[in-house]
Backbone and ligand atoms as CSV (ligand in chain L), in Angstrom:
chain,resi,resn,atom,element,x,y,z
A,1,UNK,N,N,13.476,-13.479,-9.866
A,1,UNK,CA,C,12.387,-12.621,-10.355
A,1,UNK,C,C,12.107,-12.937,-11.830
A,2,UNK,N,N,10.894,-12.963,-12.314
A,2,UNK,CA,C,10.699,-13.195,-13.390
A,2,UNK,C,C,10.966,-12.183,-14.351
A,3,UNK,N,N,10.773,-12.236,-15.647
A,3,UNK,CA,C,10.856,-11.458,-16.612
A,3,UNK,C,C,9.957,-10.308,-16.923
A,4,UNK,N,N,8.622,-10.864,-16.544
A,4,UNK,CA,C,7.656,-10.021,-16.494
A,4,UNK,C,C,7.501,-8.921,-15.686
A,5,UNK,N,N,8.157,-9.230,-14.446
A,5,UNK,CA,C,8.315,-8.294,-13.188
A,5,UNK,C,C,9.507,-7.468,-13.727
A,6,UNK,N,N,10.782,-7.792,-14.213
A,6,UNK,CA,C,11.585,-6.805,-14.384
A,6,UNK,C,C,11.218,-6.107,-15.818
A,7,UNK,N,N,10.510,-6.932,-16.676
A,7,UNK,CA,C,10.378,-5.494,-17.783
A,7,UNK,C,C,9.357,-4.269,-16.818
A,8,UNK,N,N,8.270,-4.553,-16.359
A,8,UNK,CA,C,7.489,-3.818,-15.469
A,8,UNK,C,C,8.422,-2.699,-14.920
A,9,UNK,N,N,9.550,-3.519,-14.319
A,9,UNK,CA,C,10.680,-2.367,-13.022
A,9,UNK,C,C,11.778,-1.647,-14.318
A,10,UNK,N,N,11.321,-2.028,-15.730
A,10,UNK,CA,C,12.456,-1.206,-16.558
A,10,UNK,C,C,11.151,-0.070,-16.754
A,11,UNK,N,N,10.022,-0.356,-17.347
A,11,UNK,CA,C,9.374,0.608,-17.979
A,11,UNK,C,C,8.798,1.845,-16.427
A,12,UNK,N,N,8.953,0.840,-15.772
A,12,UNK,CA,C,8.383,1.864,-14.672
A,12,UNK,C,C,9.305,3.013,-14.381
A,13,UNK,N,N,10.740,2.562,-14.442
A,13,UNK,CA,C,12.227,3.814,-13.909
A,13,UNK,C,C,11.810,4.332,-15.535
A,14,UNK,N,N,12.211,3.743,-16.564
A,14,UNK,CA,C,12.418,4.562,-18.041
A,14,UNK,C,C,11.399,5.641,-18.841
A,15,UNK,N,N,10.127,5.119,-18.255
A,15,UNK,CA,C,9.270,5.494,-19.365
A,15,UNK,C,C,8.421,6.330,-18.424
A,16,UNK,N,N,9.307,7.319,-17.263
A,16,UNK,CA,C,8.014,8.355,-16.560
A,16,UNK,C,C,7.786,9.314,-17.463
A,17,UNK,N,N,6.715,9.941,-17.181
A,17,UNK,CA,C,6.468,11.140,-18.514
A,17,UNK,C,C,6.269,12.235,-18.014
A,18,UNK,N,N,6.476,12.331,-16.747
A,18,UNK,CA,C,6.792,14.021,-16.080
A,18,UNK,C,C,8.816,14.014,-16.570
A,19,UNK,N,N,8.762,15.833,-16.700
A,19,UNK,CA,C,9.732,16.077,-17.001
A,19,UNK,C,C,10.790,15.914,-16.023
A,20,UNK,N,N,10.212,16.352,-14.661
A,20,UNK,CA,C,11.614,16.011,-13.908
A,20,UNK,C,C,11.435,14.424,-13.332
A,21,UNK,N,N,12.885,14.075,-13.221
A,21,UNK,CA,C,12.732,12.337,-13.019
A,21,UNK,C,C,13.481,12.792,-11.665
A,22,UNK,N,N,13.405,11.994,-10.448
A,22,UNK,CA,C,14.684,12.207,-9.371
A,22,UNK,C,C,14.080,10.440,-8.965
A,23,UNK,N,N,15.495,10.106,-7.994
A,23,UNK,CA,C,14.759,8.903,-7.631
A,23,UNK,C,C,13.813,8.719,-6.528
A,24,UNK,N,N,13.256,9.547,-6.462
A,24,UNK,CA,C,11.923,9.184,-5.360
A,24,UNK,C,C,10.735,9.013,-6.359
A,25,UNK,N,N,10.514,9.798,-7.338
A,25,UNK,CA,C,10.065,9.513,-8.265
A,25,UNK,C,C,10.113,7.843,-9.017
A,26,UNK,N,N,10.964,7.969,-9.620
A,26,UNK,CA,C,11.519,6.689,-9.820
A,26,UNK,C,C,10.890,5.003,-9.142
A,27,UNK,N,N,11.414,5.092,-7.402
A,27,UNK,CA,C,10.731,4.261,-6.606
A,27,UNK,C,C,8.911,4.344,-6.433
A,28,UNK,N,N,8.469,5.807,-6.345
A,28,UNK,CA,C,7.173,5.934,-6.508
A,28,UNK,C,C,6.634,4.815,-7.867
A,29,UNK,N,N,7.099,5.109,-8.833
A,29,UNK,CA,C,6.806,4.589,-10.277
A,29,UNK,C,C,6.928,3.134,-9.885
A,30,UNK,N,N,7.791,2.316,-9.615
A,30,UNK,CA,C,8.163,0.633,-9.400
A,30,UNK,C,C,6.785,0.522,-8.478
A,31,UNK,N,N,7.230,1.518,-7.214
A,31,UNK,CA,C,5.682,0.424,-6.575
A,31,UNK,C,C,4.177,0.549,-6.982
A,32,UNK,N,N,4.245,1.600,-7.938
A,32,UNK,CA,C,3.020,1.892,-8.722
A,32,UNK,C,C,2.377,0.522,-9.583
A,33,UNK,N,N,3.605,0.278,-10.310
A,33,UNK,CA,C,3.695,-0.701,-11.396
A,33,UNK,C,C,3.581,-2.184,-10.337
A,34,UNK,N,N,4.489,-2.669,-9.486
A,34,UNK,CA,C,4.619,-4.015,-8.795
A,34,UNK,C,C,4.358,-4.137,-7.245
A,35,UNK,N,N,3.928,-2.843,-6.902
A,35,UNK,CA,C,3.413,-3.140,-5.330
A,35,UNK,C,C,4.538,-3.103,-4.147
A,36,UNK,N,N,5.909,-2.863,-4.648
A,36,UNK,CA,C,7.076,-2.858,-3.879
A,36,UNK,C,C,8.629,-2.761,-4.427
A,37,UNK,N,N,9.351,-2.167,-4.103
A,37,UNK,CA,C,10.776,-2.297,-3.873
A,37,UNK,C,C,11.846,-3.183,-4.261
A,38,UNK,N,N,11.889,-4.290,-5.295
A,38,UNK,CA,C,12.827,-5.101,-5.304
A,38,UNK,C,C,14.400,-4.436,-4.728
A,39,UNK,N,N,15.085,-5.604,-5.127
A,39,UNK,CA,C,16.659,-5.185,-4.988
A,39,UNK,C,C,16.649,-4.717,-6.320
A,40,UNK,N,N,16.143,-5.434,-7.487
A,40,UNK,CA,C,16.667,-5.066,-8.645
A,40,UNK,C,C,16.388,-3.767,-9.203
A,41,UNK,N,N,14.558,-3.228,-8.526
A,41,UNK,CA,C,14.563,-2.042,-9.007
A,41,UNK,C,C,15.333,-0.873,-8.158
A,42,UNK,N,N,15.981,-1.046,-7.116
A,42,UNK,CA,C,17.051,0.119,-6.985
A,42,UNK,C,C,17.987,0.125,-7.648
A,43,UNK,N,N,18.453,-1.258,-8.002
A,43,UNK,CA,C,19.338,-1.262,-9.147
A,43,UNK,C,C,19.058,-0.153,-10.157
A,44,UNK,N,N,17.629,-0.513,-10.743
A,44,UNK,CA,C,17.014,0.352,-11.909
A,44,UNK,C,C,17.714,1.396,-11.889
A,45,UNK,N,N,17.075,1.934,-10.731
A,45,UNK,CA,C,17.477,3.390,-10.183
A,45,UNK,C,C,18.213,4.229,-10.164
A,46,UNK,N,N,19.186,2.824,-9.804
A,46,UNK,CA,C,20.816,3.885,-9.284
A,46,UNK,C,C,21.229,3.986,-10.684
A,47,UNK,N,N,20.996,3.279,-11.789
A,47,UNK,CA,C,21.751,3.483,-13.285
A,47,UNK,C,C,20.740,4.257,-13.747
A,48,UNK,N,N,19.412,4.590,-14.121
A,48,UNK,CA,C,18.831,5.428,-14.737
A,48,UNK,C,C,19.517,6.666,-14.079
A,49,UNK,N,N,19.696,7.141,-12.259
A,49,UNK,CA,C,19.235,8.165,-11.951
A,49,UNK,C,C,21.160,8.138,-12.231
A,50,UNK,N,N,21.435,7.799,-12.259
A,50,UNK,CA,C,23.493,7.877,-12.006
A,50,UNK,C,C,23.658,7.781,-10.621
A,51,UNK,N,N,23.120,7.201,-10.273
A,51,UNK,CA,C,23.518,7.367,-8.842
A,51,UNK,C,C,23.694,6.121,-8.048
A,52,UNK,N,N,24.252,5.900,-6.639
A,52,UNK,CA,C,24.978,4.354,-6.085
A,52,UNK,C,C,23.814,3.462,-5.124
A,53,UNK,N,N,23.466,2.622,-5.325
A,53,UNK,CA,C,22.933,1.502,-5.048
A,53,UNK,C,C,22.460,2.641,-3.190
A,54,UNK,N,N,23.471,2.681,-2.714
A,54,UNK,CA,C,23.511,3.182,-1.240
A,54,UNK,C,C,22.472,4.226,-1.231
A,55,UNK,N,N,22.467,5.031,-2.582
A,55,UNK,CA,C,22.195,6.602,-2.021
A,55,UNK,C,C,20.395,5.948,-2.678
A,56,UNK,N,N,20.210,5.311,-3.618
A,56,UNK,CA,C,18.788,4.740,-3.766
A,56,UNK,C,C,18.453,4.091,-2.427
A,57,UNK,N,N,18.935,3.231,-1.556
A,57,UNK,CA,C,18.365,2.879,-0.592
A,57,UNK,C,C,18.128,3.831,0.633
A,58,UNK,N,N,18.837,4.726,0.760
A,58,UNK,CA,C,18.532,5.531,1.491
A,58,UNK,C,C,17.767,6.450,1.212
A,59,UNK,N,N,17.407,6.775,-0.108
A,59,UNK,CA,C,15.471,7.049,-0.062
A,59,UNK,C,C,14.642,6.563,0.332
A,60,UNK,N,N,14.834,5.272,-0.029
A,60,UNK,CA,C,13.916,4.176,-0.491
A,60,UNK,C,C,13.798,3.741,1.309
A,61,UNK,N,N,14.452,3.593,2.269
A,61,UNK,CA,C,14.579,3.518,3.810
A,61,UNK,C,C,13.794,4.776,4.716
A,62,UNK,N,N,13.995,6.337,3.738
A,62,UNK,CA,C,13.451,7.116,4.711
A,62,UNK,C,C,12.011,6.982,4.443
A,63,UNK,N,N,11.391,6.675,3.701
A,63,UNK,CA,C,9.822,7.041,3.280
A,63,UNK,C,C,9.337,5.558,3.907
A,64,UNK,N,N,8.874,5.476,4.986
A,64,UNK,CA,C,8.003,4.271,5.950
A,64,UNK,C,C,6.724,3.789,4.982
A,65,UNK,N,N,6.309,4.079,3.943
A,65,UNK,CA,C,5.656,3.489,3.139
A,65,UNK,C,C,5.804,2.792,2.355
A,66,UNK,N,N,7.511,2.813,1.577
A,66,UNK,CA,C,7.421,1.859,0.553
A,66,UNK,C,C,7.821,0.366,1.296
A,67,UNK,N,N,7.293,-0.239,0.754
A,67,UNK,CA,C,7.263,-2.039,1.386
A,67,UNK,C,C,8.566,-2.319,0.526
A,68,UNK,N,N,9.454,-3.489,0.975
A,68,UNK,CA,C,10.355,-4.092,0.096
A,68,UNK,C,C,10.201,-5.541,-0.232
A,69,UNK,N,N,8.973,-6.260,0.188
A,69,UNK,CA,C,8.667,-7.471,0.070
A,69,UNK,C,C,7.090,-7.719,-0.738
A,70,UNK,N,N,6.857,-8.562,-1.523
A,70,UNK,CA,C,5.666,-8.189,-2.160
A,70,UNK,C,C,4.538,-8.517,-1.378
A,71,UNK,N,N,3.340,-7.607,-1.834
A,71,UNK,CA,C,2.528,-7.551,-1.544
A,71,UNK,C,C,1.905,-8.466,-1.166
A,72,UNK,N,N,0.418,-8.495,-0.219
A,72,UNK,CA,C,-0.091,-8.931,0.189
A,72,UNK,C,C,-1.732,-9.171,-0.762
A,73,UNK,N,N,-2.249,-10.284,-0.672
A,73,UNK,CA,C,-3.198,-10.208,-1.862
A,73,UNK,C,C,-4.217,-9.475,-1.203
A,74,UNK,N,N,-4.379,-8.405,0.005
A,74,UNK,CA,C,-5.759,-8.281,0.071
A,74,UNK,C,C,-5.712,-6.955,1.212
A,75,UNK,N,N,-5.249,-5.466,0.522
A,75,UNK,CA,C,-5.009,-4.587,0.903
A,75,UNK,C,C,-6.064,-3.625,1.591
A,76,UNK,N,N,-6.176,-3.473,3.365
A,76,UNK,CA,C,-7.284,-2.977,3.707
A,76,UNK,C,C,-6.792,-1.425,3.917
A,77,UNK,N,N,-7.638,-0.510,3.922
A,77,UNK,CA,C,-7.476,0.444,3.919
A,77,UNK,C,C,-8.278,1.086,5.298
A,78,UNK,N,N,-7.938,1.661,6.025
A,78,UNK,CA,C,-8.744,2.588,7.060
A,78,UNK,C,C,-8.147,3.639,6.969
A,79,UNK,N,N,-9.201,4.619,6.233
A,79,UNK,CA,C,-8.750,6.464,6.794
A,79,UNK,C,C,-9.161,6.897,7.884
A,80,UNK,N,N,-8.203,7.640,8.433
A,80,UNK,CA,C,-7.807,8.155,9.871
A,80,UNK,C,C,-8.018,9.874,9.706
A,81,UNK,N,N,-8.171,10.273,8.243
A,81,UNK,CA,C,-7.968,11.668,8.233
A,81,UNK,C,C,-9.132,12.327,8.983
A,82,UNK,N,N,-9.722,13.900,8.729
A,82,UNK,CA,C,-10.141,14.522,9.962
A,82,UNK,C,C,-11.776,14.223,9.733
A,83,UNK,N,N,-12.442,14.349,8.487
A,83,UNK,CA,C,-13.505,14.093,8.303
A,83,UNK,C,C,-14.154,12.358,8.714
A,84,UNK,N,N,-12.883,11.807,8.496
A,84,UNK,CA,C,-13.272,10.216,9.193
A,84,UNK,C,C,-13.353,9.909,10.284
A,85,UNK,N,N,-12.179,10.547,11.236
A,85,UNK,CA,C,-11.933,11.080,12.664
A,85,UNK,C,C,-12.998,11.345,13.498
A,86,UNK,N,N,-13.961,12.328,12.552
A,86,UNK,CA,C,-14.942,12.828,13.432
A,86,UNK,C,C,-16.332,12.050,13.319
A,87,UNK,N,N,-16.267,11.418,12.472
A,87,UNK,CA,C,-17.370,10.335,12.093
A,87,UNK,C,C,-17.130,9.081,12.666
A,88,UNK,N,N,-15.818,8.757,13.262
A,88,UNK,CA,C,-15.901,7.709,13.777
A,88,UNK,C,C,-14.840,6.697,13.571
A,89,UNK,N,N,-13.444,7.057,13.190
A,89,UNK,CA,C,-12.649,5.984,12.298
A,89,UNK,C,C,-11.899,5.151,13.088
A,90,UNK,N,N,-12.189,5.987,14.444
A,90,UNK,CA,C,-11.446,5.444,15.675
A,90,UNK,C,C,-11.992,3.484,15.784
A,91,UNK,N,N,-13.181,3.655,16.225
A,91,UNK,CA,C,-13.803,2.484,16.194
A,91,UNK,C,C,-13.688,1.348,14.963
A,92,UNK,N,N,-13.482,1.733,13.926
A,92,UNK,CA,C,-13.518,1.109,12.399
A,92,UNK,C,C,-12.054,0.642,12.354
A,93,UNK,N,N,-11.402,1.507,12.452
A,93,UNK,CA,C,-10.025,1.048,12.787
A,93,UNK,C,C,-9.763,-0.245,14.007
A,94,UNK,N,N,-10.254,-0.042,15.043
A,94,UNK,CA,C,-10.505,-1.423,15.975
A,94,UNK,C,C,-10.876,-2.076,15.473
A,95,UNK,N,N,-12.082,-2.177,14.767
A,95,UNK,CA,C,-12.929,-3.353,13.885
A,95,UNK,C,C,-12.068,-4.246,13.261
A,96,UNK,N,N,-11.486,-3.311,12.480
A,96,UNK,CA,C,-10.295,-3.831,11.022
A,96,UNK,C,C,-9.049,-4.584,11.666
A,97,UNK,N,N,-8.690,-3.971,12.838
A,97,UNK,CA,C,-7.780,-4.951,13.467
A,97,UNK,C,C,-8.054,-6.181,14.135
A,98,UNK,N,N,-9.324,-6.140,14.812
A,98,UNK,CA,C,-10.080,-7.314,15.327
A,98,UNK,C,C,-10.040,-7.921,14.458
A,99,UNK,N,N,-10.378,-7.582,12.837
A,99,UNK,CA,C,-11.253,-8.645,11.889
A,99,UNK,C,C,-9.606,-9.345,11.454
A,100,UNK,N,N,-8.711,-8.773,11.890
A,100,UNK,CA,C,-7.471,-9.043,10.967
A,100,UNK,C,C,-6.513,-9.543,11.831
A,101,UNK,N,N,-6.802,-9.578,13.201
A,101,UNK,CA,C,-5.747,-9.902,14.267
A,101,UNK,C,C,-4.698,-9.472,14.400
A,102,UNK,N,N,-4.449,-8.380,13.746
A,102,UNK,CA,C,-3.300,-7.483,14.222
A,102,UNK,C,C,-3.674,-6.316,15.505
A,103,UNK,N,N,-2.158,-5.592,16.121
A,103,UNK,CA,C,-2.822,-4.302,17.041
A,103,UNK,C,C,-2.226,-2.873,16.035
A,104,UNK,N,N,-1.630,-2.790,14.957
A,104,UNK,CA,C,-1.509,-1.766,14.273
A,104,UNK,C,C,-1.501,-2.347,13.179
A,105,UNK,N,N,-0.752,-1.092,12.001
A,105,UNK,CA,C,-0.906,-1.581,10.581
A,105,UNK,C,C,0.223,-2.763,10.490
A,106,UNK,N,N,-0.091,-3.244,8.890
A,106,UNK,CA,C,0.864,-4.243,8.954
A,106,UNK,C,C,0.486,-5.324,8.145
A,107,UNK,N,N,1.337,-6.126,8.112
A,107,UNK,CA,C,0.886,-7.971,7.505
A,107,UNK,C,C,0.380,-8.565,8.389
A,108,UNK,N,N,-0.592,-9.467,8.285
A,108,UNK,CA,C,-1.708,-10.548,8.880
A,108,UNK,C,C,-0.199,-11.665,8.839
A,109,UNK,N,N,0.080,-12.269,10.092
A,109,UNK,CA,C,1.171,-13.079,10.451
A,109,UNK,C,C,0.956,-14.269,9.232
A,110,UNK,N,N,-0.308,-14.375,8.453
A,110,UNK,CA,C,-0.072,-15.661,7.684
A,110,UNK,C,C,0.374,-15.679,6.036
A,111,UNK,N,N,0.467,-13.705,5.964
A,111,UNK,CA,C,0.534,-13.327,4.444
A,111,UNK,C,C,-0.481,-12.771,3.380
A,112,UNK,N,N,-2.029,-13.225,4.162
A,112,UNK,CA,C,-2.784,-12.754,3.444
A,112,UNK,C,C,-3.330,-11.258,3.452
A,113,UNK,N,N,-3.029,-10.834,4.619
A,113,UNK,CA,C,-3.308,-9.155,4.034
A,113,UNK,C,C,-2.377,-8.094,4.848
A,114,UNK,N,N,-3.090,-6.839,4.263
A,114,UNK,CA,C,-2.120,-5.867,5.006
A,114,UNK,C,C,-3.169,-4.706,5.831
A,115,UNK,N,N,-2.666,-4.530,6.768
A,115,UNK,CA,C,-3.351,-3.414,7.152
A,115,UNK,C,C,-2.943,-1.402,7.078
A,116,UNK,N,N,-3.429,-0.957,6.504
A,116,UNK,CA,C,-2.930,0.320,6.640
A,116,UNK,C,C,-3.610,1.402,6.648
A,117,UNK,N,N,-3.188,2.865,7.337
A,117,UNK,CA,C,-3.605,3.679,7.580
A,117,UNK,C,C,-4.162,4.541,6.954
A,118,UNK,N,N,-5.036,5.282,6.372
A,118,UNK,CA,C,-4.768,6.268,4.984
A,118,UNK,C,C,-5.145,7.898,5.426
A,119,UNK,N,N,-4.355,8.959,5.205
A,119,UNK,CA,C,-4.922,10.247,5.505
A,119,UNK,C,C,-6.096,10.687,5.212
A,120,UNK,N,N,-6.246,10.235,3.715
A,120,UNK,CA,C,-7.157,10.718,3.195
A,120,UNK,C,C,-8.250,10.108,1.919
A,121,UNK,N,N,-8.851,9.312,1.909
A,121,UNK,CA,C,-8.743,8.300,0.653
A,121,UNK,C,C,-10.287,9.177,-0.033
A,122,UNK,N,N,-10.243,10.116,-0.283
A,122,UNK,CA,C,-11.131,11.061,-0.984
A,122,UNK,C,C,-12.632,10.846,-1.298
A,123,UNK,N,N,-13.097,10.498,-0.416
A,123,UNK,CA,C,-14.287,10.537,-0.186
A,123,UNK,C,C,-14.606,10.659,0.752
A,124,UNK,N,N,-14.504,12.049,1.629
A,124,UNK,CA,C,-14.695,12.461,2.801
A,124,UNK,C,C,-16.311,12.897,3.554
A,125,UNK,N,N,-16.685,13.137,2.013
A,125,UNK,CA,C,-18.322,13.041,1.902
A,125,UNK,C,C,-19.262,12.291,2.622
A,126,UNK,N,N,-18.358,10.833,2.201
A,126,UNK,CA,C,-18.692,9.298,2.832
A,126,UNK,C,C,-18.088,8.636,3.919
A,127,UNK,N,N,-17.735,9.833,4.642
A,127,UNK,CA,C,-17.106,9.823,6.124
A,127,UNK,C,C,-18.200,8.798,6.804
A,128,UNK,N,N,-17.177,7.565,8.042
A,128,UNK,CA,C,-16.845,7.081,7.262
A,128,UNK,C,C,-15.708,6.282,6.789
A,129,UNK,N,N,-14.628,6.055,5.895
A,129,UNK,CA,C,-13.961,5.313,4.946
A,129,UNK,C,C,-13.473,4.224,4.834
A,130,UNK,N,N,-13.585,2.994,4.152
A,130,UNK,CA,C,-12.396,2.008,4.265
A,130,UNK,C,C,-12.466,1.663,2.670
A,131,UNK,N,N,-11.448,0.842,2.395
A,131,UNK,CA,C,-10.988,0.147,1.092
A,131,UNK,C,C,-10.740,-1.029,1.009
A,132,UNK,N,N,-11.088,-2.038,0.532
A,132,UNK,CA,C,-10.599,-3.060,0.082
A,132,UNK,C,C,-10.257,-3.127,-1.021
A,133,UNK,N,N,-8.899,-3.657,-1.549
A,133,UNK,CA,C,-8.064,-3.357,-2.642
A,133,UNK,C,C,-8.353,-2.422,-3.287
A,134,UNK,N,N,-8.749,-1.444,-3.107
A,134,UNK,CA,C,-9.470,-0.234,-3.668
A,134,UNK,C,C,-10.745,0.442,-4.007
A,135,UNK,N,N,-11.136,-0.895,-3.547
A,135,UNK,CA,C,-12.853,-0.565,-3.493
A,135,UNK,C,C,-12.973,0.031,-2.134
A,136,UNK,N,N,-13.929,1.164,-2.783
A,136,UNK,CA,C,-13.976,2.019,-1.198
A,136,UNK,C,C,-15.339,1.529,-0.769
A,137,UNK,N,N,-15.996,2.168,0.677
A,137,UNK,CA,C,-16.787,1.396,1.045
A,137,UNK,C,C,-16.734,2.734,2.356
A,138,UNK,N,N,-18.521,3.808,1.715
A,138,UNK,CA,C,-18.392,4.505,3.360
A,138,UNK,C,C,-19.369,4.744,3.955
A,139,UNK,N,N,-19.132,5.557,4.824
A,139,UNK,CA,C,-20.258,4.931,5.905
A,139,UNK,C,C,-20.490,4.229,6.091
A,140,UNK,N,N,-18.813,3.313,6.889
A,140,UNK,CA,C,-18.802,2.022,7.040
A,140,UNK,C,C,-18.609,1.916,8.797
A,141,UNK,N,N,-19.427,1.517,8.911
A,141,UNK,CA,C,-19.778,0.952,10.341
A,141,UNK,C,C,-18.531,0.152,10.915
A,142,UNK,N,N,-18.063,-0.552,12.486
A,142,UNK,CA,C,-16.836,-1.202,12.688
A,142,UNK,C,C,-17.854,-2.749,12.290
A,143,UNK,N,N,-18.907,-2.657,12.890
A,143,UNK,CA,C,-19.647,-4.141,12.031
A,143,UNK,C,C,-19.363,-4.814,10.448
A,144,UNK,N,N,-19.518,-3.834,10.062
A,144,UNK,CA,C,-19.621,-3.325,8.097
A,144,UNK,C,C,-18.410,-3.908,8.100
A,145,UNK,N,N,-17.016,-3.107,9.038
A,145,UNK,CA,C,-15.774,-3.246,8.473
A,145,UNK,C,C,-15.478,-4.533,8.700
A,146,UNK,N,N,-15.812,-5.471,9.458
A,146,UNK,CA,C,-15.857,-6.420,10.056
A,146,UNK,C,C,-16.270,-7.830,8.999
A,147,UNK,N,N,-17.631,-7.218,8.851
A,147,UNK,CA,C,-18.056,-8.298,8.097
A,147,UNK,C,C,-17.086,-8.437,6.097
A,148,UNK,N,N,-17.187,-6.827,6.037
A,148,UNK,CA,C,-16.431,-6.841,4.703
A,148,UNK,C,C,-15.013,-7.366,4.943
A,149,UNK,N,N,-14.547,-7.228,6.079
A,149,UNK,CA,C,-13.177,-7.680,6.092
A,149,UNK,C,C,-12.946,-9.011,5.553
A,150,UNK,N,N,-13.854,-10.239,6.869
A,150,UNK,CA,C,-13.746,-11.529,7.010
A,150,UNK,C,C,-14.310,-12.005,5.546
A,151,UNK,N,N,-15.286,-11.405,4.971
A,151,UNK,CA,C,-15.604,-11.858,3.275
A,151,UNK,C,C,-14.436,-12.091,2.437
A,152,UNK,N,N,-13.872,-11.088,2.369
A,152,UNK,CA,C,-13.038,-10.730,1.475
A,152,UNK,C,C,-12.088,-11.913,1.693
A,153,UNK,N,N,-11.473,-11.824,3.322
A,153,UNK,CA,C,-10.389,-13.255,3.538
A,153,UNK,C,C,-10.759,-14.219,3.018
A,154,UNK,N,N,-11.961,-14.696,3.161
A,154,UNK,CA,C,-12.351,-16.081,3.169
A,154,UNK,C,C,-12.229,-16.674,1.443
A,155,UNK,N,N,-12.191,-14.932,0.434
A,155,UNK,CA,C,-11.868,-15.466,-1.112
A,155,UNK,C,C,-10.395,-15.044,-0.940
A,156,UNK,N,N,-9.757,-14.959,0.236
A,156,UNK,CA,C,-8.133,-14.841,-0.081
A,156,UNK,C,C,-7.358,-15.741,-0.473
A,157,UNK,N,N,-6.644,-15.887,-1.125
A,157,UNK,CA,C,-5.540,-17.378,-0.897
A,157,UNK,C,C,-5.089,-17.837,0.142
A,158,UNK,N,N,-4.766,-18.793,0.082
A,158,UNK,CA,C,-4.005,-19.186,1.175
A,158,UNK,C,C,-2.634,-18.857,1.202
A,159,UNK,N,N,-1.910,-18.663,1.587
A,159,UNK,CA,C,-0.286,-18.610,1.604
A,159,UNK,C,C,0.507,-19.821,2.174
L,1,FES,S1,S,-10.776,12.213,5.489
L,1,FES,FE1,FE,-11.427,10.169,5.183
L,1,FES,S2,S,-11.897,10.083,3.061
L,1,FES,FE2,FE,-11.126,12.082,3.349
């Protein structure tokens, strides 16, 4: 790991600025900062929080969201929550997997993206929802999701 990545995984455990620190917190903060989980930042962890390598991973194991491998360059988003639900997310969600060749969320078998679910990505208005790396995008059709998907790949890297 480079240098750059672990000052990132020091300031991310050291420098939270809510008063209470616990390590879920902690791991929240690393993947905030680097997109995932190293070994080293449980390390972080277990010495900021005092606590043993074991008892950080077994946070870090129960919460099905945090990734432990880095990221993927090209993060799609489909909300599933109730206002999207009823607009249609069912279908958009097919789209996004068609466009991505997966059958659930996940990594694209070649590295270039990820697929995932979102409750709620706050613009329910614009029911509706998807994201690409954070660009939202609603009243998005499974066509829409489709075509924005395969765009986006085609400026992906290669892996
Ligand atoms: S429910 Fe989909 S953006 Fe809120």
């Amino acid at each position: 790991m480079d240098d750059a990545t672990l000052q990132l995984i020091d300031r991310a455990v050291n420098d939270q600025p809510q008063n209470t620190v616990t390590v879920l917190s902690s791991l929240l903060a690393v993947e905030d900062a680097i997109g995932y989980i190293p070994t080293e930042a449980v390390e972080a962890v277990a010495l900021r929080m005092d606590a043993t390598v074991n008892d950080v991973w077994a946070v870090a194991t129960f919460y099905p969201n945090f990734r432990f491998d880095p990221p993927t360059d090209l993060r799609v988003e489909v909300c599933w929550g109730p206002s999207c639900h009823v607009m249609g997310a069912t279908a958009v969600i097919a789209a996004a997997q068609e466009a991505l060749g997966l059958s659930d969320e996940g990594d694209t078998p070649d590295g270039k993206a990820t697929l995932r679910y979102n409750t709620c990505l706050g613009a329910c208005a614009h029911a509706p929802v998807m994201a690409i790396n954070h660009h939202l995008a609603g009243r998005i059709t499974p066509d829409g999701a489709r075509s924005r998907i395969a765009e986006a790949l085609a400026f992906a890297p290669a892996h």
